[in-house]
N, C-alpha and C positions, 0 to 999 in steps of 0.2 A: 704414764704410758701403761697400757695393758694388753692382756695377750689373749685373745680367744682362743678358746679349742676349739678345731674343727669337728662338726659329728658328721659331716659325709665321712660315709664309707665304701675302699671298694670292693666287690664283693663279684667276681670273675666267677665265669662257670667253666672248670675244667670238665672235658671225657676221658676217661683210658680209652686208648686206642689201642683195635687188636687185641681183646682180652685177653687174655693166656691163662686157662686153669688146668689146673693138673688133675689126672682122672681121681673121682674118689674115691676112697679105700674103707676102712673100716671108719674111720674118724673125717666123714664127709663136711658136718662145720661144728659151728662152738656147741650146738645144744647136744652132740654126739660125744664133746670132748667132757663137756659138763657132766655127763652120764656115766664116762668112762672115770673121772675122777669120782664120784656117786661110790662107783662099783669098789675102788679103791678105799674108802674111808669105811665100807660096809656099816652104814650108816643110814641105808635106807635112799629113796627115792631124794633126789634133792630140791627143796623148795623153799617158797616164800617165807615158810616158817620155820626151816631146819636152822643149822649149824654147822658148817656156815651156807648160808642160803645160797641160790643157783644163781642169786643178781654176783654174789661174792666171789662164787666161780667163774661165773663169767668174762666180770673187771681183772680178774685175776690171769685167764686166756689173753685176755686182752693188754696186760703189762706185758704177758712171757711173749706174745708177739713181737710188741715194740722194740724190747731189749736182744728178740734176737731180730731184728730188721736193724737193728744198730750198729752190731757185728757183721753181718753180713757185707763185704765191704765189695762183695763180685757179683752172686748171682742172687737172683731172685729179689734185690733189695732194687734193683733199675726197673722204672716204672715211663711209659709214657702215654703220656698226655698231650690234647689238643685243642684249644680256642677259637673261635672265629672274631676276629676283630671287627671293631666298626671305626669307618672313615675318621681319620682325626684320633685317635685312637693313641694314646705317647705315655700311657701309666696304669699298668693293671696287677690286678692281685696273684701272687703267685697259689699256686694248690693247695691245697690247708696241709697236704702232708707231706709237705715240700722238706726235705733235710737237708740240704745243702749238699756238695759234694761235687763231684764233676758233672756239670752240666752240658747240655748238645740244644740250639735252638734252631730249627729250620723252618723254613717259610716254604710252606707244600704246594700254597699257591699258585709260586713261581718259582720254584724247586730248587731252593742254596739255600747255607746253613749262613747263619748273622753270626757276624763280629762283635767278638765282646770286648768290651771295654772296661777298667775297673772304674769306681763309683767314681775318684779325682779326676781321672782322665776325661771321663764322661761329661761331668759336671765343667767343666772345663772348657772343653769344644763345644759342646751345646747347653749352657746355661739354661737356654727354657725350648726343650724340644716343638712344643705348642708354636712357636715361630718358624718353624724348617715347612717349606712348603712339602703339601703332602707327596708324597710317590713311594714307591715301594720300599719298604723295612731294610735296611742295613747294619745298623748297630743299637746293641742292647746293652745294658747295665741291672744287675741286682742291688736294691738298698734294703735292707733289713727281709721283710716279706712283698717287695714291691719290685717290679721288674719297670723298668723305663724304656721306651724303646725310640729309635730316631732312623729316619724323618717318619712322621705320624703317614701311617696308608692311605692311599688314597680309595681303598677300596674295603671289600670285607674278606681279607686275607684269612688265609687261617694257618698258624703257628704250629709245631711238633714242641715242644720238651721233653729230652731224655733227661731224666735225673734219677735221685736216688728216696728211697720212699721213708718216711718213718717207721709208716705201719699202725700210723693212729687213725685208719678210716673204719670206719663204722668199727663191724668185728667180722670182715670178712676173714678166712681162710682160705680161697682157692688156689691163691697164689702160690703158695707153702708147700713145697712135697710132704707128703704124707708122714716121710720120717722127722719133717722139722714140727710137723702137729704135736707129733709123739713129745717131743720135747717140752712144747708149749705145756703139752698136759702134765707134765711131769713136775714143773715149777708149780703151776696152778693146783695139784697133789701136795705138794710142800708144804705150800701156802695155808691151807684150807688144813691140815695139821697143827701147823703153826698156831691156826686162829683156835685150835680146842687145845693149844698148852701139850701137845704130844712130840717134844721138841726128838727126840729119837726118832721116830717117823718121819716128821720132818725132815732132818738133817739128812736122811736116806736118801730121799727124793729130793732133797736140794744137788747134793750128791752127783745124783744121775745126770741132773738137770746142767750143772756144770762140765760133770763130763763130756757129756752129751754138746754142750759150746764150742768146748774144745777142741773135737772132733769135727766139727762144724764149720769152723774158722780152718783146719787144717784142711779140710776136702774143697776149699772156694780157695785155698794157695796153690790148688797142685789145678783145679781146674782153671784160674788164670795161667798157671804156667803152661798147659799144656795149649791153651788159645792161643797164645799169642808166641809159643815154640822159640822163645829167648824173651832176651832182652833187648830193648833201645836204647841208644845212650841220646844222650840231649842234643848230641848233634844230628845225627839220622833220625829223630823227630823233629829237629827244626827242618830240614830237607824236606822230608814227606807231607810235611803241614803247609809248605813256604813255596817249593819248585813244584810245576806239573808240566809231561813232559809235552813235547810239541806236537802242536797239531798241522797238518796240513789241507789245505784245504783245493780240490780241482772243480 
């Protein structure tokens, strides 16, 4: 017996929807932030040839991003995105910077949100979704980076996803208020210290940069608390998730 690897692959084309960028300030995107960390090492212009080079700086923008989209566990880390399926349609690729987290899946097409199911339950009632005759989307499952969905469309629906972002897309910033740039620069300063052996400099701006999370994590606790003006306990959200109230209809 032997086992082939499959090499299809699937390869979904997500859009953000509704872009959202925050106005820009001094540190509009990375080649501003690169500059700004430049200024800080007074080291001269920073380039392909320096130490450390502006590719260096840059990948380095681009860690402090991801590590704070990691922490971010309220705002600015929720991202959506939207698909257009085709007919038949029962297995597609999730976003590349897809992070897992609490997810929201809505069919815009025909406007209600899909029931999730987890992968056993899923796997379970529908063994091979590709047999459910086609009609409009009701329930979905995540397996690793693969989204399954059932009974396949019968049309070219198009899907919403609310989730939460990693922060590994290209190297934008827009996203980012201007004070979480400042931060990003701050690590990327560290770093770029780090990398000429000036570990007291470094540690300064590592420093900052940590503070600087800390504070960061504590303004996204008080701004969910302030959204959502209490708590839920698990039974007034089974209620509000489960009962809606009556309609009448003349």
């Amino acid at each position: 017996m032997s086992i082939t690897s499959g090499v299809a692959t699937l390869d979904t084309s997500w859009q953000e929807q509704n872009t959202v960028a925050f106005t820009p300030g001094v540190l509009t995107s990375v080649s501003d932030m690169v500059t700004e960390v430049g200024k800080r090492l007074k080291r001269g212009t920073l380039s392909a040839s320096t130490t450390p080079t502006s590719t260096d700086v840059t990948n380095w923008c681009h860690r402090g991003k991801e590590e704070l989209a990691e922490i971010k566990n309220f705002t600015f880390a929720r991202r959506y995105a939207y698909v257009t399926l085709s007919a038949g349609d029962y297995r597609i690729s999730l976003p590349p910077d897809f992070n897992g987290g609490k997810i929201r899946l809505k069919d815009t097409t025909n406007d209600r949100y899909l029931t999730y199911f987890d992968p056993d339950t899923f796997d379970m009632k529908y063994p091979d979704p590709s047999a459910e005759t086609q009609r409009v989307v009701l329930i979905y499952t995540i397996k690793n980076l693969e989204m399954f969905l059932t009974p396949p469309p019968d049309s070219a629906d198009v899907l919403e996803l609310e989730y939460e972002r990693s922060g590994s897309e290209a190297t934008t910033m827009d996203w980012l208020p201007e004070m979480e740039r400042w931060r990003v620069t701050d690590f990327a300063t560290a770093m770029s210290f780090y990398s000429l052996h000036m570990w007291e400099e470094g540690d300064r701006y590592f420093g900052m940069w940590t503070n600087g999370l800390g504070k960061a994590v504590r303004a996204d606790a008080k701004r969910k608390w302030l959204a959502r003006r209490g708590c839920l306990n698990v039974f007034q959200e089974h209620r509000l998730k489960t009962y809606q109230p009556y309609r009448y209809y003349t």
